[in-house]
TORKOL-4160 file (C-alpha; in steps of 0.2 Angstrom, whole numbers, padded with zeros to 4 digits, m for minus):
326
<pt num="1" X="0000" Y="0000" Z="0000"/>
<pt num="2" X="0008" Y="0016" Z="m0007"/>
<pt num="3" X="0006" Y="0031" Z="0007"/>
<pt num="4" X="m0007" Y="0043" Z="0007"/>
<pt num="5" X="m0009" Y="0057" Z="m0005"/>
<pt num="6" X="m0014" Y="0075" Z="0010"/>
<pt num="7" X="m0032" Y="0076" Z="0007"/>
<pt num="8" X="m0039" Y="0089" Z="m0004"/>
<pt num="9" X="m0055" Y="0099" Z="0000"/>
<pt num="10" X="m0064" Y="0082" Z="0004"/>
<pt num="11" X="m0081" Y="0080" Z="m0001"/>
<pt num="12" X="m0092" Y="0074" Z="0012"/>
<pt num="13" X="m0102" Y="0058" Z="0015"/>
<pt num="14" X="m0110" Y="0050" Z="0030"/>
<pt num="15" X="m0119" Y="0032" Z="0027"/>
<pt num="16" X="m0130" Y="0039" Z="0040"/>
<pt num="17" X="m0139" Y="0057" Z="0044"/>
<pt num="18" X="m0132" Y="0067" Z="0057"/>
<pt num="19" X="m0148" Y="0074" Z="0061"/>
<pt num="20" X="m0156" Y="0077" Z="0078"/>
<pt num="21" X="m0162" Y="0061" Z="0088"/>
<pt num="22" X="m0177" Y="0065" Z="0095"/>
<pt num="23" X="m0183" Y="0061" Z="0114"/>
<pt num="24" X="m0195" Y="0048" Z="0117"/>
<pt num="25" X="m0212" Y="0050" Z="0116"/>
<pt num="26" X="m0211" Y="0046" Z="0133"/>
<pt num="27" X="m0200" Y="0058" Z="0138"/>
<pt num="28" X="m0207" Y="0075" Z="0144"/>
<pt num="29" X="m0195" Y="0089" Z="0140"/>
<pt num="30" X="m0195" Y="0105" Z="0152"/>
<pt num="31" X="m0197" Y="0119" Z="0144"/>
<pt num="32" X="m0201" Y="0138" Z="0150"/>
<pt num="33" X="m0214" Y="0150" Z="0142"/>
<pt num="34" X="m0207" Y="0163" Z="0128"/>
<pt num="35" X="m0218" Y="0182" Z="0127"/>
<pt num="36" X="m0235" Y="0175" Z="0117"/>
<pt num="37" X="m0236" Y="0181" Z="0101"/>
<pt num="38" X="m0255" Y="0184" Z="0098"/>
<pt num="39" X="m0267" Y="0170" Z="0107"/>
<pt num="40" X="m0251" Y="0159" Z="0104"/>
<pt num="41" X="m0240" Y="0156" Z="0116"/>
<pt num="42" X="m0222" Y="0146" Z="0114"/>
<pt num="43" X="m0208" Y="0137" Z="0122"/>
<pt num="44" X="m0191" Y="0134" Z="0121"/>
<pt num="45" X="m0182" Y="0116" Z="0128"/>
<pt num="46" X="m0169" Y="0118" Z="0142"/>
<pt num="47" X="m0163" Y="0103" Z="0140"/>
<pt num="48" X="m0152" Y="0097" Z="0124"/>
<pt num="49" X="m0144" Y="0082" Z="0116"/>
<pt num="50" X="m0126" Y="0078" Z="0119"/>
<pt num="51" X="m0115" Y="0081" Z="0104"/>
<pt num="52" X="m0104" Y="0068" Z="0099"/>
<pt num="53" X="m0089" Y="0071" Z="0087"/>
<pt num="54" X="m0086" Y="0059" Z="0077"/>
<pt num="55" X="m0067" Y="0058" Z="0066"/>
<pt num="56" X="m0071" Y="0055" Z="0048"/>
<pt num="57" X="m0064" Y="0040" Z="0040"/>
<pt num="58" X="m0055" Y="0045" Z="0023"/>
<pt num="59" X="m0058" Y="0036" Z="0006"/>
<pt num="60" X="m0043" Y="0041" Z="m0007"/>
<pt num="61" X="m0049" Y="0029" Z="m0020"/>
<pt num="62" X="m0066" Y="0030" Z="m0024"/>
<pt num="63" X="m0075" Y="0022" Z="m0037"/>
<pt num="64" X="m0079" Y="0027" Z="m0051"/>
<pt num="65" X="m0096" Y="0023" Z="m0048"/>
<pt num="66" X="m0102" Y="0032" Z="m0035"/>
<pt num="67" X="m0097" Y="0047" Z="m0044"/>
<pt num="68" X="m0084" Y="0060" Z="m0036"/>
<pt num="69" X="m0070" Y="0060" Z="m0052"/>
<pt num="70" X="m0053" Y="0062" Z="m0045"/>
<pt num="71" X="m0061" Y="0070" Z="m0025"/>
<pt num="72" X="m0058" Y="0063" Z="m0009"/>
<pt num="73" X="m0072" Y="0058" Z="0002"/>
<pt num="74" X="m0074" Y="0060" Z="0020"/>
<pt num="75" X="m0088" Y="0050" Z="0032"/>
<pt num="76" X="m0094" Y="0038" Z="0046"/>
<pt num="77" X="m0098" Y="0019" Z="0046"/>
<pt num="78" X="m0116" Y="0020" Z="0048"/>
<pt num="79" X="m0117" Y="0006" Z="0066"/>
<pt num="80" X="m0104" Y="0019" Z="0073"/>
<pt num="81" X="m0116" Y="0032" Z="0070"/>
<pt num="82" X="m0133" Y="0023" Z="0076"/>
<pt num="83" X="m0123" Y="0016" Z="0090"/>
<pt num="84" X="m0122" Y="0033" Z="0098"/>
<pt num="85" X="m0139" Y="0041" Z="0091"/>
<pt num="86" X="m0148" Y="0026" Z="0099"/>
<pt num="87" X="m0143" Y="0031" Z="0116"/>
<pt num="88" X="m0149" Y="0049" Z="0113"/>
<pt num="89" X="m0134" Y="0059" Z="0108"/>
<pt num="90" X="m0132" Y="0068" Z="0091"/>
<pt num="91" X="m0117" Y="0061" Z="0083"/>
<pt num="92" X="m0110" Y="0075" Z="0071"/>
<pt num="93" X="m0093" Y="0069" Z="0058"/>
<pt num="94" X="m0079" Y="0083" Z="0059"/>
<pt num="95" X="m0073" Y="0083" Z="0043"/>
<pt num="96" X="m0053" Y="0084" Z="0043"/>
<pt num="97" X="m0045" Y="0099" Z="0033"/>
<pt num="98" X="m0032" Y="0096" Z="0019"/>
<pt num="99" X="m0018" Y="0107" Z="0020"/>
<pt num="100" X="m0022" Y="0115" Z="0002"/>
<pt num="101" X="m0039" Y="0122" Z="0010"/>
<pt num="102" X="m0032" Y="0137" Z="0017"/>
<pt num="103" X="m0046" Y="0145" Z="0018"/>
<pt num="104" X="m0055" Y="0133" Z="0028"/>
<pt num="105" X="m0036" Y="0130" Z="0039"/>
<pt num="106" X="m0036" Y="0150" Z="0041"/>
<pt num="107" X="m0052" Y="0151" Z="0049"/>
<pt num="108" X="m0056" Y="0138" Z="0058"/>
<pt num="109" X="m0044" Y="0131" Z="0073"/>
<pt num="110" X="m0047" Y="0113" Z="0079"/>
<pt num="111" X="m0051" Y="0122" Z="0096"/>
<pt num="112" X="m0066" Y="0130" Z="0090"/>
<pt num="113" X="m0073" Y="0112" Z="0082"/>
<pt num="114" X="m0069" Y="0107" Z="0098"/>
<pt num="115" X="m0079" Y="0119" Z="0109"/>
<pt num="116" X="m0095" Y="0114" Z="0100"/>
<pt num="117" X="m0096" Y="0098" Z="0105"/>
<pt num="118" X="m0097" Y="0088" Z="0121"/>
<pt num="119" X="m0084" Y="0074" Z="0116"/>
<pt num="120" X="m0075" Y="0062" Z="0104"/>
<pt num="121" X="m0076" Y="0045" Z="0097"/>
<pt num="122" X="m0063" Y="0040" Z="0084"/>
<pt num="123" X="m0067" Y="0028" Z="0073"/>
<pt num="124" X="m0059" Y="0013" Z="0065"/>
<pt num="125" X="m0050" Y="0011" Z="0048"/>
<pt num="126" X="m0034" Y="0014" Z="0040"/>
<pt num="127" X="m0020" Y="0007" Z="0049"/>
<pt num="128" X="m0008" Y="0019" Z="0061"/>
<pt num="129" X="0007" Y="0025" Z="0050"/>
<pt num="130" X="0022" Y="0018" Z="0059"/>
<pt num="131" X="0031" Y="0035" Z="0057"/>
<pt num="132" X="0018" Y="0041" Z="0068"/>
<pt num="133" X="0025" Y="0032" Z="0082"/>
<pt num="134" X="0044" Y="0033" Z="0078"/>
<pt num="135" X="0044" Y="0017" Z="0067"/>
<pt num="136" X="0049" Y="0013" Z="0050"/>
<pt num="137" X="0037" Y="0001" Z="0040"/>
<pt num="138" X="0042" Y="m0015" Z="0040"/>
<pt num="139" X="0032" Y="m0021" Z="0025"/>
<pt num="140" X="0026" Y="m0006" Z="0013"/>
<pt num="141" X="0008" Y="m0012" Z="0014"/>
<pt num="142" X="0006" Y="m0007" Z="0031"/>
<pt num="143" X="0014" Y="0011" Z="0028"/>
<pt num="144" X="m0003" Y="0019" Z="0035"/>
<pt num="145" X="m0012" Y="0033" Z="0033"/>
<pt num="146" X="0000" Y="0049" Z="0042"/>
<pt num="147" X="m0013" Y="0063" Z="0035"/>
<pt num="148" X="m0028" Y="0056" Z="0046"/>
<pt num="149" X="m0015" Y="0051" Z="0062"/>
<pt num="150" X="m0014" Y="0072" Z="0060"/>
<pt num="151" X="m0030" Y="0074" Z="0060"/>
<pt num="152" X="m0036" Y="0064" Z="0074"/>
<pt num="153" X="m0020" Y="0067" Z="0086"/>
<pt num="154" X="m0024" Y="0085" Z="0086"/>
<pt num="155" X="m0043" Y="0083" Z="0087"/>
<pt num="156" X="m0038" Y="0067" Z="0102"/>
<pt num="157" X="m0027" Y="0081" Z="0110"/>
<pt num="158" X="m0039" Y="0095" Z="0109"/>
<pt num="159" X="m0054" Y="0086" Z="0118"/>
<pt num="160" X="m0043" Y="0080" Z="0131"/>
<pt num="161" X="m0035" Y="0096" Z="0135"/>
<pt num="162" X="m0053" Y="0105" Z="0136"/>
<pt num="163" X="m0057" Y="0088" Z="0149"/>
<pt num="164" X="m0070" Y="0082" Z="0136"/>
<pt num="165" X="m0072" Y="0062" Z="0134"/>
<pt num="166" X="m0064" Y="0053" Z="0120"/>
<pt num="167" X="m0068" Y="0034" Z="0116"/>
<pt num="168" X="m0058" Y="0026" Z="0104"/>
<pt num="169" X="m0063" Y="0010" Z="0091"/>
<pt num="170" X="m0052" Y="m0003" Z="0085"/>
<pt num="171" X="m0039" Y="0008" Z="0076"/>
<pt num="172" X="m0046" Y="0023" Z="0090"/>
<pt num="173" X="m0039" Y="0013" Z="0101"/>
<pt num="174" X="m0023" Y="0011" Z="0094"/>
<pt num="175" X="m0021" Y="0029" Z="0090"/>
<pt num="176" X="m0025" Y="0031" Z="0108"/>
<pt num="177" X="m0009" Y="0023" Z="0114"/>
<pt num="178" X="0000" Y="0031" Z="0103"/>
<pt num="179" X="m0004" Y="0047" Z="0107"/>
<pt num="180" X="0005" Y="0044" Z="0125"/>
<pt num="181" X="0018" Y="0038" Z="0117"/>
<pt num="182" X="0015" Y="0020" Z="0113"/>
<pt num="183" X="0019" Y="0008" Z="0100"/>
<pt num="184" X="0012" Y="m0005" Z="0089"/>
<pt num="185" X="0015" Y="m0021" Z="0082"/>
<pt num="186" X="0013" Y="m0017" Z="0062"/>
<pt num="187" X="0006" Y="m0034" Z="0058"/>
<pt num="188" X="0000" Y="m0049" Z="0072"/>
<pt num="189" X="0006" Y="m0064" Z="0061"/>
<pt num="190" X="0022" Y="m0058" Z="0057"/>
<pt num="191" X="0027" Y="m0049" Z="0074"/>
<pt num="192" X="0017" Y="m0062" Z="0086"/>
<pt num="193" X="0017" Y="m0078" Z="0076"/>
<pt num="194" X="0010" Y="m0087" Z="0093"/>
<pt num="195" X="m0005" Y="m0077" Z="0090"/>
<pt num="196" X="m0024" Y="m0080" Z="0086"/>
<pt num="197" X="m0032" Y="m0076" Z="0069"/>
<pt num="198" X="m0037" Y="m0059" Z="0074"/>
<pt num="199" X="m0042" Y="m0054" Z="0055"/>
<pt num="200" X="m0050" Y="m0061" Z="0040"/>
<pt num="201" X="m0056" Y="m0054" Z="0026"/>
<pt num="202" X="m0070" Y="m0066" Z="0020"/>
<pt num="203" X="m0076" Y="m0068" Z="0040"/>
<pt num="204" X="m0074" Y="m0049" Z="0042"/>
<pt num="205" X="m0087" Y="m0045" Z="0055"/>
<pt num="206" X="m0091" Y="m0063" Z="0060"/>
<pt num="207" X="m0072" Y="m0066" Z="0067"/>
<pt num="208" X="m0076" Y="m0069" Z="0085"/>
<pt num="209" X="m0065" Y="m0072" Z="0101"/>
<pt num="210" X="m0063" Y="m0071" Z="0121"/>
<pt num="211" X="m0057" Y="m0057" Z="0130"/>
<pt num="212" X="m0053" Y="m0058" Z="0147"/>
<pt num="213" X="m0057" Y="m0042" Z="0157"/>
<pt num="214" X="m0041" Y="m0039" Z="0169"/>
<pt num="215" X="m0049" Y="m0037" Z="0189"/>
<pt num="216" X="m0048" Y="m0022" Z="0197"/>
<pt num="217" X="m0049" Y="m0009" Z="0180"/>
<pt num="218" X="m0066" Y="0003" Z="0176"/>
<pt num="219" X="m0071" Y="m0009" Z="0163"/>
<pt num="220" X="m0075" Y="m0025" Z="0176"/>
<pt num="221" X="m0089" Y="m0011" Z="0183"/>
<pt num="222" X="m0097" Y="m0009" Z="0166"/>
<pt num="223" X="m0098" Y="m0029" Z="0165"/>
<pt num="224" X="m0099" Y="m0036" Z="0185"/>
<pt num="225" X="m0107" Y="m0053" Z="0180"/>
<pt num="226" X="m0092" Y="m0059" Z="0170"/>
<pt num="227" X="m0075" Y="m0059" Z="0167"/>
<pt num="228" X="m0074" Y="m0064" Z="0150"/>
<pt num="229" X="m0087" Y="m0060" Z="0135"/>
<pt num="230" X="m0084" Y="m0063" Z="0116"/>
<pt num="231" X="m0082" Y="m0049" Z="0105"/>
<pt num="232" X="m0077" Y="m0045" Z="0086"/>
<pt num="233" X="m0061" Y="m0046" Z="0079"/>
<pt num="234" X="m0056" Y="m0034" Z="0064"/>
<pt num="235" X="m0037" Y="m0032" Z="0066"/>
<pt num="236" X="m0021" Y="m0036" Z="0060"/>
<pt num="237" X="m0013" Y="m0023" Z="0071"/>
<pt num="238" X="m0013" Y="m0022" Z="0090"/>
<pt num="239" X="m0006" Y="m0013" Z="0105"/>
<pt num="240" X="0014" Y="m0018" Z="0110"/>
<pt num="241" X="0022" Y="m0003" Z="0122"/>
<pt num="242" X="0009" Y="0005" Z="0132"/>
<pt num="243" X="0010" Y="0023" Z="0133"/>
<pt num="244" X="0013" Y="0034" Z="0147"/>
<pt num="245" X="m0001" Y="0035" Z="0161"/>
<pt num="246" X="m0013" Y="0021" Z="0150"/>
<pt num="247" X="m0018" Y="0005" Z="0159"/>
<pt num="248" X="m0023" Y="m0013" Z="0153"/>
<pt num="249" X="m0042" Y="m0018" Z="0154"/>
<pt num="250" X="m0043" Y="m0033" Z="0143"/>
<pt num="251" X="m0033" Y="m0046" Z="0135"/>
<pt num="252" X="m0037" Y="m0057" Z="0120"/>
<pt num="253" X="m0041" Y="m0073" Z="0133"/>
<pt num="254" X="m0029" Y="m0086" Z="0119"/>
<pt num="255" X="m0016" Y="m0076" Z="0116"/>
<pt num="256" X="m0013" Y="m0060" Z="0130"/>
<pt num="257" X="m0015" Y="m0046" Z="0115"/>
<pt num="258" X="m0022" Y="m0031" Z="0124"/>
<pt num="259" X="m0039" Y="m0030" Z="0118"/>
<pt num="260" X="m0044" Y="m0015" Z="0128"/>
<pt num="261" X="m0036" Y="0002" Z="0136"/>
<pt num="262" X="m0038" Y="0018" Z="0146"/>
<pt num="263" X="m0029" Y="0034" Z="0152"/>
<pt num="264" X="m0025" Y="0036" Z="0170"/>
<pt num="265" X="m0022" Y="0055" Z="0168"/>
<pt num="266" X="m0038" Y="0069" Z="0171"/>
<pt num="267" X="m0050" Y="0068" Z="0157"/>
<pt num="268" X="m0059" Y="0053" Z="0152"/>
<pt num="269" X="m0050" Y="0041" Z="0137"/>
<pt num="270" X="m0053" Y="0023" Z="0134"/>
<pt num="271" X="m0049" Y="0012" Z="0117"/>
<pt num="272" X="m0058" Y="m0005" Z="0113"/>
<pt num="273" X="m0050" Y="m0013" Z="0100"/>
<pt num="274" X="m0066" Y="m0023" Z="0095"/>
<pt num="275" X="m0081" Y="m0017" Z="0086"/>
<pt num="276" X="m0095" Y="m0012" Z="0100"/>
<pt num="277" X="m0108" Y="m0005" Z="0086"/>
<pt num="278" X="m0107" Y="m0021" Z="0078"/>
<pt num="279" X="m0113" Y="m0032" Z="0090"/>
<pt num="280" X="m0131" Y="m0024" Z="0093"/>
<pt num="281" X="m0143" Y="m0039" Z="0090"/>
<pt num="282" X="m0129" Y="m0052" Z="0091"/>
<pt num="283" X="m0132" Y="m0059" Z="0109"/>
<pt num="284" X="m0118" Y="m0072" Z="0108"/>
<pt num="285" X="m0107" Y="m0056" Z="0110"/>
<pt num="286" X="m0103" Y="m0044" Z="0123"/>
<pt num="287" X="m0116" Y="m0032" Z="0125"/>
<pt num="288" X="m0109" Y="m0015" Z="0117"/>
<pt num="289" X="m0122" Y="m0002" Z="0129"/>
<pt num="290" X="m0112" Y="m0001" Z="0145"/>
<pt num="291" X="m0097" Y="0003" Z="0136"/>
<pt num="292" X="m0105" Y="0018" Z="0129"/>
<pt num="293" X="m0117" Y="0023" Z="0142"/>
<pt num="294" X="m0102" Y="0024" Z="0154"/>
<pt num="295" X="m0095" Y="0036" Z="0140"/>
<pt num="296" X="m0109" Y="0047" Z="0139"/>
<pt num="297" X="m0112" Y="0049" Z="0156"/>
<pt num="298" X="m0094" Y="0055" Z="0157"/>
<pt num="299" X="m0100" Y="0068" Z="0142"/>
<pt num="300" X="m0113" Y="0073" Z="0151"/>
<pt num="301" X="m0105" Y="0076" Z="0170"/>
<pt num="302" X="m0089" Y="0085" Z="0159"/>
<pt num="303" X="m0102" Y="0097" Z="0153"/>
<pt num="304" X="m0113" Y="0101" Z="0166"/>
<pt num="305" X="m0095" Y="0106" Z="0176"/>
<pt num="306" X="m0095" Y="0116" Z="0162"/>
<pt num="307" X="m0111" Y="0126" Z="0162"/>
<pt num="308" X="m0111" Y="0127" Z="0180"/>
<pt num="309" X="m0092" Y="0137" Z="0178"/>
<pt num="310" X="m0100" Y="0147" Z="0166"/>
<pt num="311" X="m0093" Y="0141" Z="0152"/>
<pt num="312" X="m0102" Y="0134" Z="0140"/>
<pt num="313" X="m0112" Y="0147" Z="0129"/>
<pt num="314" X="m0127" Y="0135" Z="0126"/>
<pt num="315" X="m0137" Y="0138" Z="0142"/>
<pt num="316" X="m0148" Y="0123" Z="0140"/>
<pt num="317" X="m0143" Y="0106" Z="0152"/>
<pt num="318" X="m0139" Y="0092" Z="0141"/>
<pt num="319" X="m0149" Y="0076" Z="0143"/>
<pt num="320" X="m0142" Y="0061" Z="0151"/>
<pt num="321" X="m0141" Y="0045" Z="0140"/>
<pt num="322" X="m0155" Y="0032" Z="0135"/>
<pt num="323" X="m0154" Y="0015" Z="0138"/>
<pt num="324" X="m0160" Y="0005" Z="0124"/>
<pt num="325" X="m0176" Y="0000" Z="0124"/>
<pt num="326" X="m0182" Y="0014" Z="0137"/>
């Protein structure tokens, strides 16, 4: 795989709308009384939706068929995007901007994308560039994608700095780690030969395996009736060196890979390196709401410390979380 070509003014496309998810019938929104206007009287909702960034995935080679002649495309897996709209929260795509748009570059800092929204979830995809973590590819399929390890590092860094959650999947995860400093194996097979099929192409989704949840780590709470659960398994790549202030929480049960991790330091950060959003309806695996429950409760208490400092321009309180099938 030859390296990346730096984005151009990418063209946009989500496999799902980022429209607002509306409350349940059943749920009755406060609201207080605006001036009437004639016999009509209005209202406005205190209370909004958390805002969930989501990093765009990035697509170099389209095809011819879907029409976008020599562009670039940016936009989210569509389980990633139902997985957070289901439990209430909007989930918006921040588009990465190529370093030709310098318009867009000139105008618009990462720190005020950042401010808008309540917290992070970086998505799976193109492997890590080894130069991202000091490394030189040791086979040049597996060179990576360095224009989106830009991207989301400064968007990863951002959130954290301005003590907003960021939740990482799959290639998230591994990002994660990096980001403090960590490294990688570039491929399982040839760096862990001892290990378990952790990928294949024809299985894709349908790859299944064991993790075992290390005692005593934040994700044992999320999942107190057992130690191991089954999960997906889409990687060739995988966590070696931790990085600096990041814990284990789970292990591939065969073979030890770390399967799941998270920061130690003052603002909320965990990485899964399975799928979550695939497993909805799939009850032979682990179930994928705690996991993000816990994360937007962590959205939501991060934001009201912020309204109740002040700082947050939006004065509406943002809602907590739904569990499915409330």
């Amino acid at each position: 795989m030859s390296a990346p070509k730096a984005v151009s003014a990418a063209s946009k496309k989500t496999s799902s709308s980022s429209a607002a998810l509306e409350a349940p019938s059943a749920r009755r929104v406060r609201s207080v009384p605006l001036k009437k206007r004639g016999s009509k009287a209005a209202s406005v909702p205190t209370e909004r939706p958390l805002r969930i960034g989501v990093s765009a995935r990035l697509l170099y080679q389209v095809p011819s068929e879907l029409g976008f002649r020599n562009k670039n495309l940016q936009y989210i897996e569509q389980s990633l995007a139902h997985w957070i709209m289901e439990h209430g929260a909007i989930a918006f795509m921040v588009p990465a901007v190529a370093h030709d748009s310098k318009h867009a570059a000139r105008h618009l800092r990462v720190e005020h994308v950042v401010q808008e929204l309540d917290a992070l979830v970086l998505q799976g995809g193109a492997d890590v560039a080894p130069q991202t973590y000091g490394q030189a590819p040791i086979d040049p399929r597996w060179q990576g994608d360095v224009v989106r390890d830009r991207y989301e590092l400064a968007l990863l860094r951002t959130f954290l700095a301005q003590k907003k959650p960021v939740l990482g999947v799959c290639r998230g995860a591994q990002l994660l780690n990096v980001a403090f400093g960590g490294t990688l194996y570039q491929d399982i097979p040839t760096q862990c030969p001892a290990a378990h099929a952790h990928v294949d192409t024809d299985l894709y989704d349908q790859l299944e395996h064991d993790v075992t949840f290390l005692q005593g780590t934040a994700l044992t709470k999320l999942y107190p009736y057992a130690s191991q659960l089954r999960v997906t398994s889409i990687h060739h790549q995988a966590v070696a060196d931790l990085g600096k202030g990041m814990v284990v929480e789970a292990v591939s049960t065969l073979d030890g890979l770390v399967e799941a991790i998270r920061w130690t330091g003052d603002a909320y950060a965990r990485g899964v390196q399975w799928h979550p959003e695939f497993h909805h309806g799939r009850h032979a695996l682990a179930d994928s709401s705690p996991i993000m429950l816990d994360f937007l409760e962590a959205s939501r208490e991060a934001a009201m410390i912020r309204l109740e400092a002040g700082l947050e321009p939006d004065p509406r309180v943002p809602k907590p979380p739904l569990r499915l099938g409330v």
